[in-house]
Backbone as a chain_set.jsonl record, in Angstrom:
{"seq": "XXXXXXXXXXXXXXXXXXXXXXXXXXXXXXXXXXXXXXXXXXXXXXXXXXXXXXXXXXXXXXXXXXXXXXXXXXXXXXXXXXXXXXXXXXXXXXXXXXXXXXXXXXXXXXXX", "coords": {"N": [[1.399, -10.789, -15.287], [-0.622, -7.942, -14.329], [0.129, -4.971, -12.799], [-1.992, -2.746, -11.217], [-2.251, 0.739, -11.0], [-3.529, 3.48, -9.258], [-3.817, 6.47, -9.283], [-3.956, 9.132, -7.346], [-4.929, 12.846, -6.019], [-5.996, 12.665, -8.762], [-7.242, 10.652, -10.019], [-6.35, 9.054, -11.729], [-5.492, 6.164, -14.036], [-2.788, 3.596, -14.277], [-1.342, 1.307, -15.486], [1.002, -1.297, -14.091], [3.85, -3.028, -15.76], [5.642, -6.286, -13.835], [8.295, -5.469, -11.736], [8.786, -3.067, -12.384], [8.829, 0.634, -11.473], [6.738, 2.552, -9.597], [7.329, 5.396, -11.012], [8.239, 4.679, -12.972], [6.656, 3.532, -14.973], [4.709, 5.533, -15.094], [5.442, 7.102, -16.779], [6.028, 5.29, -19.078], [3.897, 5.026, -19.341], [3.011, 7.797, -20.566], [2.812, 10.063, -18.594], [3.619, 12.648, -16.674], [5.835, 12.369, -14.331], [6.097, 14.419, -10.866], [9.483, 14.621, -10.65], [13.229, 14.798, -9.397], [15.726, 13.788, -9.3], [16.464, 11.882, -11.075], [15.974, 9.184, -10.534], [17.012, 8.216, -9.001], [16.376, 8.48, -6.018], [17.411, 9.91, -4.475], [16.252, 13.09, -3.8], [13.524, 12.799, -2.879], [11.247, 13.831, -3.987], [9.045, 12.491, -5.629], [7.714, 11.367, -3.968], [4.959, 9.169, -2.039], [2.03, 8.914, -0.907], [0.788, 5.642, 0.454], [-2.291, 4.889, -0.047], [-3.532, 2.562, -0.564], [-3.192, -0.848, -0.437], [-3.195, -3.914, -2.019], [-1.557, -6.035, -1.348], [0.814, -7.01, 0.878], [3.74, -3.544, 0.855], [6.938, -4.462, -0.971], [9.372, -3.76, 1.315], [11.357, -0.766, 2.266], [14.453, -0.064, 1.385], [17.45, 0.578, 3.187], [18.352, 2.997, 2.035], [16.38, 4.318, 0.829], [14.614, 4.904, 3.182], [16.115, 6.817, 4.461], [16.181, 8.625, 3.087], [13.48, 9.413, 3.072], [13.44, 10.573, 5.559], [14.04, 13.027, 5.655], [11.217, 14.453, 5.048], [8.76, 15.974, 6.347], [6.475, 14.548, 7.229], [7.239, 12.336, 8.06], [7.147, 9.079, 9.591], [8.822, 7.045, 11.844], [7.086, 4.73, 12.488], [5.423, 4.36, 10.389], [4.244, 2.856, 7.57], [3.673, 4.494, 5.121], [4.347, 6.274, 3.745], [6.324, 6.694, 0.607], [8.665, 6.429, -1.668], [8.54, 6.964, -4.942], [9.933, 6.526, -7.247], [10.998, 4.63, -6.007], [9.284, 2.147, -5.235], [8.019, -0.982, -6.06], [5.889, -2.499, -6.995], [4.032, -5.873, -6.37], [1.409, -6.205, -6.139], [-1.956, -4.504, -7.132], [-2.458, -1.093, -5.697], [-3.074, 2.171, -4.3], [-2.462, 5.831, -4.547], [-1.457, 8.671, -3.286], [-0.464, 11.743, -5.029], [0.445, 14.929, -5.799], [0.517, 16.671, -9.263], [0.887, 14.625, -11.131], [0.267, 14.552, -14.487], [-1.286, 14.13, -17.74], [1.856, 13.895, -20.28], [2.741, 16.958, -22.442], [2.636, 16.865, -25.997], [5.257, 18.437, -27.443], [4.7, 20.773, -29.748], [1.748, 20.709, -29.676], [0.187, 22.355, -28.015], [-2.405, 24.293, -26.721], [-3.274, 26.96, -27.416], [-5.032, 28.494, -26.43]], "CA": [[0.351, -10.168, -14.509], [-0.33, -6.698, -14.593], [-0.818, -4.735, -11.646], [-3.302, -1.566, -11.362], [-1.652, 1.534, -9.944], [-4.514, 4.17, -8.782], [-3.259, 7.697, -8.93], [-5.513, 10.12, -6.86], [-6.511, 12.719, -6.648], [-6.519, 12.564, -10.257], [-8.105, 9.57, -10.443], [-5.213, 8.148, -12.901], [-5.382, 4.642, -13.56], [-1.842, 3.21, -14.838], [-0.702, -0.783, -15.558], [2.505, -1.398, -13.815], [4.439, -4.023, -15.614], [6.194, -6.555, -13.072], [9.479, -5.322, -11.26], [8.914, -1.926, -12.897], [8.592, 1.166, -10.277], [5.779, 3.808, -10.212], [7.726, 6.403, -11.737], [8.641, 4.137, -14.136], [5.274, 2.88, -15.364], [3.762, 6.205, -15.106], [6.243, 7.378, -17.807], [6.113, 4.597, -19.868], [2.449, 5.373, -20.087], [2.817, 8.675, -20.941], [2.341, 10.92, -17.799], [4.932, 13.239, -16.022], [5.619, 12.528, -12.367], [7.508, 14.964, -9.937], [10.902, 14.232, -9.96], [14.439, 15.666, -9.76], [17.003, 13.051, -9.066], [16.228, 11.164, -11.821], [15.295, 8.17, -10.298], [17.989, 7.638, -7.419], [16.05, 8.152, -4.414], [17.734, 10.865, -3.199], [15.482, 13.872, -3.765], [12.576, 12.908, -2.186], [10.063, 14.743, -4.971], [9.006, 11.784, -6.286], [7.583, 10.596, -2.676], [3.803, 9.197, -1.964], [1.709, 8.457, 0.608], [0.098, 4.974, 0.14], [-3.376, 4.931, 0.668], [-4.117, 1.304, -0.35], [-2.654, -1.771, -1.621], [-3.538, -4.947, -2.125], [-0.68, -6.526, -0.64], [2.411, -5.567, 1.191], [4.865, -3.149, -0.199], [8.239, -4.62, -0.226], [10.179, -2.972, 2.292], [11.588, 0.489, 1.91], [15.951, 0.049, 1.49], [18.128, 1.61, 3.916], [18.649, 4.587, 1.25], [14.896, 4.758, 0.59], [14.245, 5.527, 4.113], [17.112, 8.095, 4.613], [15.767, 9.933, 1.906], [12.287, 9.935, 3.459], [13.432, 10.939, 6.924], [14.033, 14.378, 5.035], [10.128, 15.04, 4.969], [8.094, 16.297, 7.564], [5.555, 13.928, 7.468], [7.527, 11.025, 7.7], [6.817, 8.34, 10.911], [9.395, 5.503, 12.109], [6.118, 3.203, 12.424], [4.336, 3.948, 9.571], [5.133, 2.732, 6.315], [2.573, 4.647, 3.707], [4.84, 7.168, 2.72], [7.206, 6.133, 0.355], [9.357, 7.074, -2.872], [7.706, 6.77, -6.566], [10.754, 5.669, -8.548], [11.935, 2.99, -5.448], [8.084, 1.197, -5.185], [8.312, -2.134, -7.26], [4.766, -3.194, -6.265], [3.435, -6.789, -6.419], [-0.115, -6.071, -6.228], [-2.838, -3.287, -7.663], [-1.992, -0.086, -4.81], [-3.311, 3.703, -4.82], [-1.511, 6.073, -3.859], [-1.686, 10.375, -3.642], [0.601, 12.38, -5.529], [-0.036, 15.56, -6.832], [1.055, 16.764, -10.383], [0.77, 13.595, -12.123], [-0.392, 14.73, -15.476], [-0.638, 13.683, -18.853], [3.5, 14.654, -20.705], [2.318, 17.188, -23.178], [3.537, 16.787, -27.013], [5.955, 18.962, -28.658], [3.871, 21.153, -30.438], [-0.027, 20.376, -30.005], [-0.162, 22.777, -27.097], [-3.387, 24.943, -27.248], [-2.776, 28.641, -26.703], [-6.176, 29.355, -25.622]], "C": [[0.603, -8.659, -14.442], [-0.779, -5.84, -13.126], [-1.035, -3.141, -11.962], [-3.009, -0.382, -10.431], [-2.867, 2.611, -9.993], [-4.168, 5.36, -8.199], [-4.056, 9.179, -8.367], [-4.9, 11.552, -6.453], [-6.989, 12.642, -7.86], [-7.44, 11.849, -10.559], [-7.291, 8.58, -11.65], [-5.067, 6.932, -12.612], [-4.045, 4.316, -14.567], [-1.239, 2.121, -14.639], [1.029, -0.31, -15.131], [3.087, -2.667, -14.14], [5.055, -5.042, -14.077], [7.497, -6.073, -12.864], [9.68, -3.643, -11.878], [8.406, -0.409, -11.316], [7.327, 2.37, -10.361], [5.886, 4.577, -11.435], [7.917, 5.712, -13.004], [7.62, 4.32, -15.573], [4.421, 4.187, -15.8], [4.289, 7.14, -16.475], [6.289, 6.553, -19.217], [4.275, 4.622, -20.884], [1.869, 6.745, -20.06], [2.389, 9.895, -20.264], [3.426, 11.449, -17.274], [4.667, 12.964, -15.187], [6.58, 13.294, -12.135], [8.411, 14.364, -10.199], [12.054, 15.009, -10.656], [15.573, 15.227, -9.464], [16.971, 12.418, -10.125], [16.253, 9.341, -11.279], [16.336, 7.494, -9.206], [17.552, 8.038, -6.395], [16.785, 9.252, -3.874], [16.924, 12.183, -2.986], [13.707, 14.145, -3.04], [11.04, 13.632, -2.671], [9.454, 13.72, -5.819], [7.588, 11.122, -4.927], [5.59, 10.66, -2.582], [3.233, 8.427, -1.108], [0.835, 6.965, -0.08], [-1.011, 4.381, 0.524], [-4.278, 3.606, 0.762], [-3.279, 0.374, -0.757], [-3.334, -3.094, -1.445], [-2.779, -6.253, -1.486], [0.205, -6.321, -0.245], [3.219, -5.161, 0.276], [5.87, -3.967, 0.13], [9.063, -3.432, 0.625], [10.606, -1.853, 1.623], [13.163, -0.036, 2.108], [15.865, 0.842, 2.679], [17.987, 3.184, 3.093], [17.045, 5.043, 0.838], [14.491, 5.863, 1.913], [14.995, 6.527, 4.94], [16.539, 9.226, 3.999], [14.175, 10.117, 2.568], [12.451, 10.504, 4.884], [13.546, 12.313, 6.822], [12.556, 14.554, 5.465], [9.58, 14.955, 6.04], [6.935, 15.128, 7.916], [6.198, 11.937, 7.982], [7.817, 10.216, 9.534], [7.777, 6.936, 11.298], [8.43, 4.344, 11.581], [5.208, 3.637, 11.815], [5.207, 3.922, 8.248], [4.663, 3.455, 4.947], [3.503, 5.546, 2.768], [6.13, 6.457, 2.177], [7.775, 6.753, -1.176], [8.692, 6.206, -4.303], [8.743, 6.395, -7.15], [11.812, 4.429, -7.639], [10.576, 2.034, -5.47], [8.355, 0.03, -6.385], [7.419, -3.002, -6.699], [4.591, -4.42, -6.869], [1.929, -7.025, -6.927], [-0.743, -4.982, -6.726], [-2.944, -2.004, -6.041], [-2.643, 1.532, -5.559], [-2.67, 4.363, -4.302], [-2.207, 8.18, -4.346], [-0.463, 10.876, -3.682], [-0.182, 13.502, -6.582], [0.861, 15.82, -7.802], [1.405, 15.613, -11.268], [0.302, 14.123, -12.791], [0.11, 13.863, -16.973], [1.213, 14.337, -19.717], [2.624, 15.453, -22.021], [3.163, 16.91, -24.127], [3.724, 17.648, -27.611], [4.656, 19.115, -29.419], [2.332, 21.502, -30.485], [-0.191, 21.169, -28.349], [-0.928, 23.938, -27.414], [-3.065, 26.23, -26.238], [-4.051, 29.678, -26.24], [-6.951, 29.024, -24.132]], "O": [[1.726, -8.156, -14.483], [-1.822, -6.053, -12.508], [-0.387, -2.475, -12.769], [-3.403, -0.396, -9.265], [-3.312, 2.583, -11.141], [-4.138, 5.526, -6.98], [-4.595, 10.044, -9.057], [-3.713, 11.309, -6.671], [-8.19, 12.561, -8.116], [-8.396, 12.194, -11.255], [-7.728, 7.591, -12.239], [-4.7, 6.45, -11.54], [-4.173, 4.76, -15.708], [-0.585, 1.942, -13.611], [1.842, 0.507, -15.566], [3.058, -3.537, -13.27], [4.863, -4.39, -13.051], [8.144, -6.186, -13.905], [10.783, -3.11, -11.758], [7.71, -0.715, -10.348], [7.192, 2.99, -11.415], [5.167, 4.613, -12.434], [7.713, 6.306, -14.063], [7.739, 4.908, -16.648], [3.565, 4.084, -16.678], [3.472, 7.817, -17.098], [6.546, 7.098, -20.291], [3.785, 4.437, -21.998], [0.72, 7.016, -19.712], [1.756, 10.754, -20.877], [4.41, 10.714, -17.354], [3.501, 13.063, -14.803], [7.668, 13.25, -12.708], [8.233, 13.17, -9.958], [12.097, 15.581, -11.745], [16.514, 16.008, -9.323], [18.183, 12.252, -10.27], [16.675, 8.466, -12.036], [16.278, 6.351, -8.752], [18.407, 8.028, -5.51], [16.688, 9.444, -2.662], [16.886, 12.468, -1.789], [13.028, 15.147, -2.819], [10.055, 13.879, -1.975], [9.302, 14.135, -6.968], [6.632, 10.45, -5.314], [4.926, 11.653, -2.881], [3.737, 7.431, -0.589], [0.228, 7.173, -1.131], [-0.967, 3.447, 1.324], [-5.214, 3.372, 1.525], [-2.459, 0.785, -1.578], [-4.131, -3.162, -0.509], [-3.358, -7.299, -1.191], [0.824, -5.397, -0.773], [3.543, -5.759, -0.75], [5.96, -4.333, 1.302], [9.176, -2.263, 0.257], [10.333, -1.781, 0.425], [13.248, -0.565, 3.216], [14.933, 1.492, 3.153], [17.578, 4.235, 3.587], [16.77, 6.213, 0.574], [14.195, 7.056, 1.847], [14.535, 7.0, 5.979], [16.462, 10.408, 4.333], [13.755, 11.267, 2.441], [11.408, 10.941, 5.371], [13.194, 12.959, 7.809], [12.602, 14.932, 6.636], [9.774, 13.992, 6.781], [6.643, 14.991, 9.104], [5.643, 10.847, 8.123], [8.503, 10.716, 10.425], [7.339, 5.828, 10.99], [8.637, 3.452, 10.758], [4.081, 3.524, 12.298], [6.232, 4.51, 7.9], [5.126, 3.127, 3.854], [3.501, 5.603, 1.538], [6.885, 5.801, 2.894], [7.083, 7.624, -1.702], [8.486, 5.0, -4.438], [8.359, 5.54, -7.949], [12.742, 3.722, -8.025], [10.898, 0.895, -5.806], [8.862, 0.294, -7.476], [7.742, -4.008, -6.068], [4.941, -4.386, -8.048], [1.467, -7.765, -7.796], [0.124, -4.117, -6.85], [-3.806, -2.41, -5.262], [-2.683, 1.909, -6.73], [-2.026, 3.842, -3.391], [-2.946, 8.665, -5.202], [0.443, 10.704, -2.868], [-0.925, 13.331, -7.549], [2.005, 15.409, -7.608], [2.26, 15.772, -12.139], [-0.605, 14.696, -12.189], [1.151, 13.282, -17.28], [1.48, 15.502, -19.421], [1.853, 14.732, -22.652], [4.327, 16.671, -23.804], [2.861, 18.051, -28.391], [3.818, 18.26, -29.705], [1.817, 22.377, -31.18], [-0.721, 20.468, -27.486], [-0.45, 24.706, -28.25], [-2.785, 26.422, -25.054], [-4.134, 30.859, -25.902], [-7.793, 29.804, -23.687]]}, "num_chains": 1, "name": "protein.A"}
């Protein structure tokens, strides 16, 4: 089963294998996301608010939610915000993050 990640505001739609994590998925299909830990949760640049899902997230780790207590926005009792390379969604979820873009390729970059 494939689930349907919904990257706004872009409007980026990207298949998330099972057990695979945002960041993962969004890489695998060819888009850069923020990030600067490389995928350990501690940097917090990776992090997105979740504006829908389809079914619950699994829980946020202890070390997930350390690392989000860093950001200003971040609420004991709410769960939306959360880290892009710890999410390992179940269901089709949207979510806002800016600078998602396509990864450009070596070379084919237009100089006008």
């Amino acid at each position: 089963m494939t689930i349907r990640l919904t990257v706004q505001p872009a409007g980026i739609e990207i298949d998330v294998e099972p057990g695979e994590s945002l960041l993962e998925a969004a890489e695998r299909a060819g888009y850069s996301w923020p990030s600067v830990c490389g995928r350990q949760g501690v940097c917090s640049t990776c992090s997105v608010l979740v504006l829908s899902a389809n079914e619950a997230l699994p829980a946020a780790s202890s070390s997930e939610r350390e690392t989000l207590q860093m950001l200003p926005a971040f609420r004991d009792d709410d769960d939306s915000l959360r880290l892009g390379c710890q999410i390992r969604p179940s269901a089709d979820l949207a979510v806002r993050k800016l600078g998602v873009r396509p990864i450009e390729v070596a070379g084919c970059e237009s100089d006008g």
